[in-house]
C-alpha angles and dihedrals in degrees: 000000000000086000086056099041091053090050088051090050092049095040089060088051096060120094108217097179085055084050099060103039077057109123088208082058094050095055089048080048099053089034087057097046088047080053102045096023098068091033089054085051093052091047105051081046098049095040093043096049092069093070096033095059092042094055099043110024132036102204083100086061093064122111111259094171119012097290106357110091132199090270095069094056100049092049096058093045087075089069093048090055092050104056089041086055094050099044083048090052102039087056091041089048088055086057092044084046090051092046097049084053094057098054097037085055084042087069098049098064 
């Protein structure tokens, strides 16, 4: 309870209107939306041409393998993305997470 009552008390001490005008939190802030900003891109693109290439084209509809066509891979590269994107961004988040931390300690000094 002690432990709570200590992160309350800290939490009232922090500025976070002095945070944000910082300008230490405006650069973590451009360097994690030139991180989220091109792999969000990437993966409305990658997600939305699936159905794009299957409704106006038919090269997806050729055979890759006997009987599974290209279709099928791609379409389960999607997963595949999905997952890689996730794991990239999970590591990526514990270093955005570290960094908020130090500028809002920085504060309150």
């Amino acid at each position: 309870m002690a432990q709570k009552e200590l992160v309350t008390s800290s939490m009232k001490e922090i500025d976070f209107v002095k945070v944000e005008s910082s300008p230490q939190f405006k650069q973590f802030l451009s360097r994690k939306n030139k991180f989220i900003v091109p792999m969000t891109i990437f993966f409305m693109i990658f997600y939305f041409l699936l159905p794009i290439f299957t409704s106006y084209t038919k090269f997806l509809n050729t055979s890759a393998f006997g009987d599974i066509s290209w279709t099928w891979i791609f379409a389960f590269s999607q997963f595949v993305m999905v997952w890689v994107l996730s794991g990239i961004y999970v590591k990526k988040a514990g270093t955005f997470d570290k960094e908020a931390e130090q500028i809002i300690q920085e504060q309150l000094r």
